[in-house]
VOGU-3710 file (C-alpha; in Angstrom, 3 decimals, decimal comma):
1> xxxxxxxxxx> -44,810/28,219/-33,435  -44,339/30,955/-36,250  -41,714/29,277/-37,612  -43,771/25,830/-37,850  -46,965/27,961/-39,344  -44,715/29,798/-42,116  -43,213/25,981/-42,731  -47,254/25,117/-43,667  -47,646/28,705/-45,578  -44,347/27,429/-47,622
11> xxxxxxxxxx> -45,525/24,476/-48,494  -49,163/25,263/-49,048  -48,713/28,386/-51,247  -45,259/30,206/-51,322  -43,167/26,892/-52,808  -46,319/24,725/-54,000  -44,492/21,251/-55,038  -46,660/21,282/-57,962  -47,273/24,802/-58,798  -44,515/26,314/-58,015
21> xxxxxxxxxx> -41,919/24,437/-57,775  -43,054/21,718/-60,189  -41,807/18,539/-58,634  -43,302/14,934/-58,525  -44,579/15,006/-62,059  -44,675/11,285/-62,415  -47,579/10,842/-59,999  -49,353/14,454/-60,484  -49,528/13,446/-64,360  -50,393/9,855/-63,710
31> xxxxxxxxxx> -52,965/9,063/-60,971  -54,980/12,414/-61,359  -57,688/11,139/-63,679  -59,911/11,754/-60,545  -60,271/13,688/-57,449  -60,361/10,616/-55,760  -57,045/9,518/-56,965  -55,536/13,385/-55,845  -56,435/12,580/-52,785  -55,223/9,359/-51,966
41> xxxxxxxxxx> -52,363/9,732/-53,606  -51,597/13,228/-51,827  -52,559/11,728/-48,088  -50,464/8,887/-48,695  -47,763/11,281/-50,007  -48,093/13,658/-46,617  -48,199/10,609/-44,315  -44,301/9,872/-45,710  -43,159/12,958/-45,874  -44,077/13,828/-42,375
51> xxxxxxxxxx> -43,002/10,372/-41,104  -39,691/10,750/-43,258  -38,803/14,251/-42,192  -39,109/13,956/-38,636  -36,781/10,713/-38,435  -34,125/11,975/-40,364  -34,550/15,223/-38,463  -33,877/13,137/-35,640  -30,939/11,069/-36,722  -29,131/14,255/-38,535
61> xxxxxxxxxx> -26,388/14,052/-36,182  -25,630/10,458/-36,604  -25,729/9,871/-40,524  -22,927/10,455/-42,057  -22,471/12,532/-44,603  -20,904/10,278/-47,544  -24,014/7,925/-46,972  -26,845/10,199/-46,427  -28,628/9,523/-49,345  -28,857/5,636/-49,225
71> xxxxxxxxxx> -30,175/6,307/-45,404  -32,368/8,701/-46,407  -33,705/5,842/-49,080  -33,925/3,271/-46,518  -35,447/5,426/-44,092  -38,126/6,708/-47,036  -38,800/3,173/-47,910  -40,021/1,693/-44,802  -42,385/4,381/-44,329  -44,009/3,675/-48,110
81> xxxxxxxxxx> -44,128/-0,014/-47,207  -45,936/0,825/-44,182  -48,301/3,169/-46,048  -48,733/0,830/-49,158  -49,699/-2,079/-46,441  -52,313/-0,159/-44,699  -53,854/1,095/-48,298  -54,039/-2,038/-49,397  -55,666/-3,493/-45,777  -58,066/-0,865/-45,699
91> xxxxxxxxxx> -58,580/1,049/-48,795  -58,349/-1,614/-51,784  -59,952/0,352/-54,087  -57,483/3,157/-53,932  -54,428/0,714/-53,380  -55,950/-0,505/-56,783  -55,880/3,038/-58,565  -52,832/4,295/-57,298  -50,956/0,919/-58,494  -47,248/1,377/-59,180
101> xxxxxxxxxx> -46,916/4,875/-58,118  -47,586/3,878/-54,553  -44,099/2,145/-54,316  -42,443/4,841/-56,766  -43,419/7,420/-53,485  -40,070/5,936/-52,200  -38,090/8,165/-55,002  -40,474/10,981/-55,074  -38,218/14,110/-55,604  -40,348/16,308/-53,073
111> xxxxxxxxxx> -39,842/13,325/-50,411  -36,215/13,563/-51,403  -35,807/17,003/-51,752  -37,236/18,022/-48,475  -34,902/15,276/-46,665  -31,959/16,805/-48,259  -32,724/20,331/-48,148  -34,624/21,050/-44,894  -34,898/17,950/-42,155  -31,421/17,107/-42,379
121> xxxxxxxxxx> -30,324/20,561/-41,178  -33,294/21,659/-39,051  -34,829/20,756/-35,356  -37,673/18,240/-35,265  -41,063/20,182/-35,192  -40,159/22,666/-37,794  -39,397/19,483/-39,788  -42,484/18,171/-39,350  -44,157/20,893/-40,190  -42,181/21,171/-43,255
131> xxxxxxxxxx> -43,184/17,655/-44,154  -47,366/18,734/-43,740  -47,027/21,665/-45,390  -45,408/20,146/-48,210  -47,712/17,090/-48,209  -51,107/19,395/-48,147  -49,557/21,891/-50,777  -48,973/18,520/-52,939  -52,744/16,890/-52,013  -54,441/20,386/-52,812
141> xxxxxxxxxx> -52,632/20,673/-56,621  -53,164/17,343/-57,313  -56,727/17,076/-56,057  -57,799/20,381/-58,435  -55,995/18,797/-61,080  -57,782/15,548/-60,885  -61,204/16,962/-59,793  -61,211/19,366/-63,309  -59,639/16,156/-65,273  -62,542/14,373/-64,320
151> xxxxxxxxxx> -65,180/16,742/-64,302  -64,315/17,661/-67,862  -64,070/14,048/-68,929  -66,129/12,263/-67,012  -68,994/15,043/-66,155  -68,270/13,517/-62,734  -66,485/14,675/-59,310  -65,156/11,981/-56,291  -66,594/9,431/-58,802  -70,211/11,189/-58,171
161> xxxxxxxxxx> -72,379/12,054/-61,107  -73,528/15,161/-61,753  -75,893/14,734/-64,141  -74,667/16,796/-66,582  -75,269/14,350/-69,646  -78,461/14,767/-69,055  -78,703/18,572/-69,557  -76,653/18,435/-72,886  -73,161/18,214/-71,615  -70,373/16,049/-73,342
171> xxxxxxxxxx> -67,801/14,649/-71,502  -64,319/15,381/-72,968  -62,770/12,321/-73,425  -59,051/13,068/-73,804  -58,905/14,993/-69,867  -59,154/11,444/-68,727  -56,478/10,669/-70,674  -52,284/11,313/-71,157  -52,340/14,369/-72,689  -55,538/15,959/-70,373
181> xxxxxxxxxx> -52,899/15,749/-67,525  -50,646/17,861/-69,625  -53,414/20,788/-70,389  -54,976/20,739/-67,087  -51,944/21,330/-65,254  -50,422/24,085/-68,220  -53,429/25,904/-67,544  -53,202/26,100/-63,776  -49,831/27,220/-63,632  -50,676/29,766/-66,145
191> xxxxxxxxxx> -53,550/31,128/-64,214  -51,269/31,035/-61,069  -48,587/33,174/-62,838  -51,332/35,325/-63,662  -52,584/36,357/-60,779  -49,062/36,639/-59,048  -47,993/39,084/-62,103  -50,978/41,008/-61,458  -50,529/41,337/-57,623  -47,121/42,373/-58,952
201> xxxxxxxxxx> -45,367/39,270/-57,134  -42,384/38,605/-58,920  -39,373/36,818/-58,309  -36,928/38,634/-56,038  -33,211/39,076/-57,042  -31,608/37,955/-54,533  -27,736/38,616/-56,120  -28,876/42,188/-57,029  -25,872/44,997/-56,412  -28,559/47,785/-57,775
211> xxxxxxxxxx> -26,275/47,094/-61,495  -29,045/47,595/-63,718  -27,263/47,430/-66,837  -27,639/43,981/-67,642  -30,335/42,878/-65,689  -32,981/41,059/-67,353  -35,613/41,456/-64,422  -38,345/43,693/-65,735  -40,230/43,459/-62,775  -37,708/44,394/-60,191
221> xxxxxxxx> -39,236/47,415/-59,272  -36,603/49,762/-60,429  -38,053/52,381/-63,439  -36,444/52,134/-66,601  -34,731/55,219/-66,106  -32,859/53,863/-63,120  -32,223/50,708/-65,540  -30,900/52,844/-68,660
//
C-alpha cells in the first residue's frame, strides 16, 4: 500500500506531467481556456491512463517486445473510443469543447510514456496507481491553468460569473486566447521553481563521484571550498 500511495505522491507532485515534467502540451495549451475544459479533459485523461496501465500491466508477459508499441496503441485506443463515446452520450457539451483533442488522447505522451516506462515492467495495482496519480497530477495543472485563463479573460470561473465587470474589472482578452496558454503556464512553472529553490529542493546528482571540479550543480550541497 506504500508503494501504491508514493505512485499517487509521484504523480500528483514529485513528477507533475505538466509541471514538472512538462508533457502533453498539445491539450494543456489547447482546451484550457476554462476550468471546465481542465477538468474534462483531465478526467477523461485519468480514466485512460488508469484503464491503459492496468491492461498492459496485465499482458506484460505476453507482448512481445519488437511490437510493444503498436499494442500499446491498440490497447490505448480502445479505451479513448470508449471514453470519447460516453462523453459524447452523456456530456455533449464537453464532448463539444474538447473536440479533436479527445481522439488525439490516444498519442498523448504521458499515456505513452507511463505504458512504456512503468506498467510494462511493474505488478498490476502499483500500475494502477501509477495511472491515477498521473491522471490527477495532469487534471490539477490543467484545471489551475484553465481556471486563471479564464478568470483573467473572462472575469469568470466553471463558466460562472463573478461579477467582476461590474466592480470595474476588465477582462483580459488575450488569456482566452493562444498566447494566454503560453503565459499562464510560464508563470506557474516559474512560481513552482520558486518555491522548490527556496525549500532548497534541487535536482539530485545522481552520477555524482564527490568530483567537484567540473560540476555545474550549484546547489548540490557541497560548499565552494569543497568544489574549488
Amino acid at each position: 500500500m506504500n508503494k501504491c500511495v508514493e505512485r499517487l505522491y509521484n504523480g500528483i507532485v514529485k513528477e507533475n506531467p505538466t509541471f514538472v515534467l512538462m508533457l502533453g502540451m498539445c491539450p494543456t495549451l489547447a482546451v484550457t481556456t476554462s476550468a471546465t475544459n481542465g477538468v474534462g479533459m483531465g478526467l477523461a485523461t485519468t480514466a485512460v491512463l488508469v484503464m491503459s496501465n492496468m491492461f498492459i500491466s496485465m499482458l506484460r508477459n505476453v507482448i512481445p517486445q519488437k511490437v510493444r508499441v503498436p499494442a500499446y496503441i491498440v490497447i490505448v485506443a480502445t479505451f479513448v473510443t470508449v471514453v470519447q463515446f460516453l462523453l459524447q452520450a452523456y456530456v455533449p457539451s464537453i464532448y463539444d469543447a474538447l473536440g479533436i483533442y479527445i481522439p488525439l488522447i490516444v498519442v498523448n505522451c504521458i499515456i505513452l510514456g507511463r505504458a512504456e516506462a512503468y506498467a510494462s515492467k511493474n505488478p498490476v495495482l502499483p500500475s494502477i496507481f501509477d495511472g491515477l496519480g498521473m491522471g490527477l497530477g495532469f487534471t490539477i495543472a490543467i484545471t489551475i491553468l484553465g481556471a486563471l485563463r479564464e478568470f483573467l479573460g473572462a472575469g469568470t470561473i466553471f463558466e460562472h460569473d463573478l461579477g467582476l465587470v461590474d466592480k470595474g474589472f476588465t477582462p483580459i482578452s488575450v488569456f482566452v486566447l493562444a498566447p494566454g496558454a503560453f503565459f499562464v503556464l510560464s508563470c506557474l512553472v516559474a512560481i513552482q521553481n520558486k518555491i522548490k529553490l527556496k525549500k532548497g529542493k534541487a535536482p539530485k546528482n545522481e552520477g555524482c563521484l564527490s568530483d567537484c571540479s567540473a560540476c555545474g550543480n550549484k546547489m548540490c550541497g557541497k560548499s565552494t571550498i569543497e568544489r574549488s
